[in-house]
N, C-alpha and C positions, 0 to 999 in steps of 0.2 A: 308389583303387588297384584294387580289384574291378572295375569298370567299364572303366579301361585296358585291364585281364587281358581280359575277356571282349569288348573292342573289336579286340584286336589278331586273335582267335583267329576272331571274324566275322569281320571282312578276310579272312584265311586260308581260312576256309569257299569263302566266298564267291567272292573270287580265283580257287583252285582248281576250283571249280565251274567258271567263266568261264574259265580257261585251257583246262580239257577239252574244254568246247563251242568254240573260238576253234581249238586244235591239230586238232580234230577238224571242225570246219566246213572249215577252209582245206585238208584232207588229203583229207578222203573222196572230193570230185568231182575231181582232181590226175591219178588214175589214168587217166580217163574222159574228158577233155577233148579230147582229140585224135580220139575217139569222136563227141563231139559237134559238134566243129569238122565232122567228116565228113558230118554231115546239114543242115548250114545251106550247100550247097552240093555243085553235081555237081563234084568235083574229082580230077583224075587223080594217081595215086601221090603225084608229084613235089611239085605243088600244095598237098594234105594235110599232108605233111609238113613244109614249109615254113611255112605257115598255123598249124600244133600249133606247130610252135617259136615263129614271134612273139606268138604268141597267150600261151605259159608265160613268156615271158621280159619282156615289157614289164613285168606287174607288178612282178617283181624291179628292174627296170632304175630305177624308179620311186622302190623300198624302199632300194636303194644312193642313191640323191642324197637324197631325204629324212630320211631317219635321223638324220644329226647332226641337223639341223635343229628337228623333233619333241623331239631332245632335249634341247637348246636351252631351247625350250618351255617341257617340262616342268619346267626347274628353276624357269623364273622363273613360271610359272602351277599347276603341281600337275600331281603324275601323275593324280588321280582325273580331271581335266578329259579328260583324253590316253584316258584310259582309257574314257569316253563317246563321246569323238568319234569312236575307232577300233571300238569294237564296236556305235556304232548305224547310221556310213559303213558298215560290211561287211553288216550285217545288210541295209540299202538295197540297195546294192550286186551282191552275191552271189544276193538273192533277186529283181533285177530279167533275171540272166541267163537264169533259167528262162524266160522270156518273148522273146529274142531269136529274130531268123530272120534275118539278118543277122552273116556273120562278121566286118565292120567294127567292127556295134556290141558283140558279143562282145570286140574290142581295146580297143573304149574302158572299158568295163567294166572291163576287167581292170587297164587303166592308172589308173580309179580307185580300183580295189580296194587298188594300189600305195599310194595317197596316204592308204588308211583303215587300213594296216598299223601296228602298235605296242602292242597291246593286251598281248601277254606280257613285252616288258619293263618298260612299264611297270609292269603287277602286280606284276613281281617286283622293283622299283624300291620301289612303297610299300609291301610287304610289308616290306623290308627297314629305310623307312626307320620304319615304323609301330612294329616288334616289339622287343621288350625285346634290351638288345645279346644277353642271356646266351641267349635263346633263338632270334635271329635266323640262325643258323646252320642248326639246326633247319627251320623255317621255310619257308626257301627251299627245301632238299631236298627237302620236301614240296611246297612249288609245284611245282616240277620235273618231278614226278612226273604234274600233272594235263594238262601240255600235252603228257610222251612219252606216256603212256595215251590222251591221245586222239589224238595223231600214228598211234598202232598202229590203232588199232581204227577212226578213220576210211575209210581204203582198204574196208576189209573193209564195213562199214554200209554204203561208198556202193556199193560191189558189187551188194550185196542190195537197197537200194534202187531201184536204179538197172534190176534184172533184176526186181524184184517190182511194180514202175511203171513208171518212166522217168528218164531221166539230167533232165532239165528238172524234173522235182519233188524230185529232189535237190537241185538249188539253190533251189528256194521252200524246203525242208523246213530247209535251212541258214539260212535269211535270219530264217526264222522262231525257231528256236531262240538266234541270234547275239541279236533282238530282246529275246529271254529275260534272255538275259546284259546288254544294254542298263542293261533296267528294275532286275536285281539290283542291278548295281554303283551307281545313281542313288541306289536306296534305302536299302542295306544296308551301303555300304563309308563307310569313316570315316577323313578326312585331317587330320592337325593342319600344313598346310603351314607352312614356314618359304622364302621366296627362297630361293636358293641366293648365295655368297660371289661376286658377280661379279668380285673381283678374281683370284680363282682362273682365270675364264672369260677373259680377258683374257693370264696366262701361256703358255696352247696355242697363240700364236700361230705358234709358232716351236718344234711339236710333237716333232720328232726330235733336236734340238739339247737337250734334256732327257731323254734318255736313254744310259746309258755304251754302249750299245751298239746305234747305230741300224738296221747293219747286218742284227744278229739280228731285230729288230722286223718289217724290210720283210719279210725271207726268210717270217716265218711269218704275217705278214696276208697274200701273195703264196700262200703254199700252202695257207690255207684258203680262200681264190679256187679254185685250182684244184681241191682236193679237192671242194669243191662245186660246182666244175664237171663234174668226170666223176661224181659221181653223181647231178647233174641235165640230164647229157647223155641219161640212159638214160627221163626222166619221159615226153616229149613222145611216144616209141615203144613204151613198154611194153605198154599193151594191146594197137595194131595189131601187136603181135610176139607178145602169147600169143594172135590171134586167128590168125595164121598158123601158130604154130604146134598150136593146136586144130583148124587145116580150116574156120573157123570155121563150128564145130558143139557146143555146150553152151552152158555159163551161165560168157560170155567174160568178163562184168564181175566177176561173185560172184570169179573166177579170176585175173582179172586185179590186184583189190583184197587177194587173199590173196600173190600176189608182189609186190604193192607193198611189204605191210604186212612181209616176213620179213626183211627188213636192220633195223628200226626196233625188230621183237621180239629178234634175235642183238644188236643193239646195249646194249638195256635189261637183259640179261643178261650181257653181257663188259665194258663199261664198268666195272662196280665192282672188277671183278677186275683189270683193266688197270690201273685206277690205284692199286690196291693196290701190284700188281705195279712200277707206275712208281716208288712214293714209296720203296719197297724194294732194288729192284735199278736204278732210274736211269731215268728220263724218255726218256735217248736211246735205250734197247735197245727200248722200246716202242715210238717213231716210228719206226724205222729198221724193226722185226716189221711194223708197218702199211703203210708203203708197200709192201715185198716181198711180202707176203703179199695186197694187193688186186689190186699189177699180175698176181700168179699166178693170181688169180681171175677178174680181169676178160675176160680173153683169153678162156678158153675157154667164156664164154658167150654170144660172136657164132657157134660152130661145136653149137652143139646141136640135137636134131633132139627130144629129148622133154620136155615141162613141165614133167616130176618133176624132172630134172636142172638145168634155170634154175630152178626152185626151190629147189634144193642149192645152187646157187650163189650165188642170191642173195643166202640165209642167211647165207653165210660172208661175203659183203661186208659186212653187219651186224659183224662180229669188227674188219675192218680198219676200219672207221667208229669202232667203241667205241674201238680204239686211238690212229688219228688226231687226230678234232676234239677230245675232253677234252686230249690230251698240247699239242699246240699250243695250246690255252687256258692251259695248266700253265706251258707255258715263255713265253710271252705277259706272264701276271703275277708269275713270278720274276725277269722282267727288265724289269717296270715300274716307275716312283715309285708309293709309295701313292698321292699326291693326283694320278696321272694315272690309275690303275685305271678309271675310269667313262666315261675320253674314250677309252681304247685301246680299251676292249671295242665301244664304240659304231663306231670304225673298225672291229673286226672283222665286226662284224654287217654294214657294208656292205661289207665285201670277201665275205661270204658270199652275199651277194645279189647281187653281181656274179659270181659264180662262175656262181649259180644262174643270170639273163640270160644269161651266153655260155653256160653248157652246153645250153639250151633252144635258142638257137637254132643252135648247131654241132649238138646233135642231131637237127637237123629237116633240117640241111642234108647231114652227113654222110651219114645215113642216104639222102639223096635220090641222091647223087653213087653210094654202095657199098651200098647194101640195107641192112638195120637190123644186121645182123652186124659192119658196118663203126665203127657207133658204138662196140660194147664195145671193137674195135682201137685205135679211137683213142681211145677214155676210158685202157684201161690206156698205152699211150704217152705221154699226158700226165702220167700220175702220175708215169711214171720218168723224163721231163726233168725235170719238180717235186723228185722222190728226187734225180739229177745237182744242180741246183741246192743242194738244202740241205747238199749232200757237199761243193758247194763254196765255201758262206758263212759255214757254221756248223762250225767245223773240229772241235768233240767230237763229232760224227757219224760221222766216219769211222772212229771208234775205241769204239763204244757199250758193249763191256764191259771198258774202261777207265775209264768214268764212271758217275757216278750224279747227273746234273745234274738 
């Protein structure tokens, strides 16, 4: 029994370790890519920014078709297996980019990077299925915690690395540490796999026709598409836009990695209170606050003219983020079957990476058509057809301090 205890809680160590460096490899160089697509080629405005969009969105493009599939996988082979292949692929991977001079081979890269993606759900797959029921609640909240800590603090590291060396030894420095995590998880992590009940796997065939309300379901895998499209519209321009707006004159990347990282900080700080506030006063006055409150912020941070102020702004995106993606996860599995909870969430994760594919490349292209100002335009546009929509599929929306769904 001792040994279970202290089996589950290595995992846990462990995991967590492996998610920070996994959140935090895949974030820190994110900021900077569009930077670096810029020097593997003389290429004018237009080019660039075209180039930064296919270049952020194939891997997503990648992660959305493969995901079920990996998950698939994983029931019938083990997450610890999932959990090797994807964090020694990225470590290969990610640390072969620092060597490219070629922006082809930087897409192909990146589309394999796609295919090494999976490493955090798994963890939090066998953490879950590893740890005692009574404390697996527990658990997980703390895994959580190791992939948004290193989500935050990646941008920011790869800043400083990136201005203290070079954007190219950022990704060896990545490949290297992902290696790290490799050889932990090889060693240290501990699966007592069971198959998974394929007769279960076999029911999804005919996935909406098992839910009372399939309507609701698309409405909100369809809005975390979108919600992650408008704020992975803004990734592929973000430096070249705080590098115009610095004159570029300072330390663009250290500056550029610290507005990356200020939605990912305002979010790890408003999320608990948002869902507080959800379970209390109603799940829909919280979505309904988050849409309104991003299209309000989005706008006017294509008309800014000083850092300090897309810094302000950024922040508060972080608030509409914390309110958003938890609330649609909330209403997601109040109106799931238990035994479908692990096939919904897996479609959600590839509606979020399909979000993230079309925002990368509408923001390379937007930005190419109306100057970078034009992407924030059309990111907040997009959320208020998204808002229109859900006013008109999901009809206690319209009425949010009426309910408490």
């Amino acid at each position: 029994m001792k040994g279970a205890l202290e089996g589950w809680r290595r995992n846990l160590a462990v995991l967590w370790l492996g998610t920070f460096i996994a959140g935090m490899g895949f974030s820190e160089v994110m900021p900077f890519l569009s930077l670096y697509v810029s020097e593997l080629g003389d290429f004018n405005r237009g080019q660039l920014t075209m180039y930064s969009g296919v270049t952020y969105a194939v891997t997503f493009l990648v992660i959305a078709i493969v995901s079920p599939l990996w998950g698939k996988l994983a029931d019938r082979r083990g997450r610890k297996l999932m959990l090797l292949r994807s964090s020694l692929g990225m470590a290969i991977v990610i640390g072969l980019m620092g060597f490219v001079h070629n922006i082809w081979m930087l897409i192909l890269l990146r589309f394999l990077q796609g295919l090494c993606a999976g490493y955090i759900p798994n963890a939090s797959a066998l953490v879950a299925t590893e740890t005692p029921k009574e404390s697996s609640g527990t658990a997980i909240g703390i895994l959580t915690t190791g992939y948004v800590s290193g989500n935050l603090i990646g941008p920011i590291l790869g800043g400083v690395l990136a201005q203290v060396f070079s954007i190219r030894l950022t990704f060896i420095i990545t490949g290297i540490l992902l290696l790290i995590v490799f050889f932990l998880s090889l060693t240290l992590v501990h699966e007592n796999f069971k198959p998974g009940d394929m007769a279960t796997e076999k029911q999804t065939g005919s996935l909406l026709s098992q839910f009372k309300n399939p309507t609701l379901i698309v409405t909100l895998l369809v809005s975390t598409m979108i919600i992650q499209m408008g704020n992975n519209s803004i990734t592929p321009i973000i430096s070249l836009y705080v590098k115009q707006l610095m004159h570029n004159v300072g330390p663009i990347t250290v500056v550029a990695g610290i507005i990356a990282a200020l939605p990912g900080i305002s979010t790890l700080l408003s999320a608990p209170r948002l869902g507080h506030l959800g379970d209390t006063r109603g799940t829909d006055r919280i979505l309904v606050f988050g849409f309104v409150f991003a299209i309000l912020m989005y706008f006017p941070q294509g008309l800014v003219s000083s850092i300090w102020t897309l810094g302000l702004l950024r922040f508060m995106i972080g608030i509409s983020d914390g309110a958003l993606f938890p609330t649609v996860q909330t209403l997601l599995s109040k109106n799931t079957p238990r035994a479908l909870t692990g096939t919904i969430f897996s479609w959600n994760q590839s509606f979020q990476a399909l979000g993230s594919m079309l925002g990368s490349l509408l923001g390379g292209f937007v930005s190419n058509w109306f100057d970078y100002s034009g992407v924030f335009i059309f990111t907040a546009l997009s959320l208020l057809v998204n808002f229109i929509v859900v006013l008109i599929f999901i009809p206690s929306m319209r009425h949010p301090f009426q309910n408490k769904a």
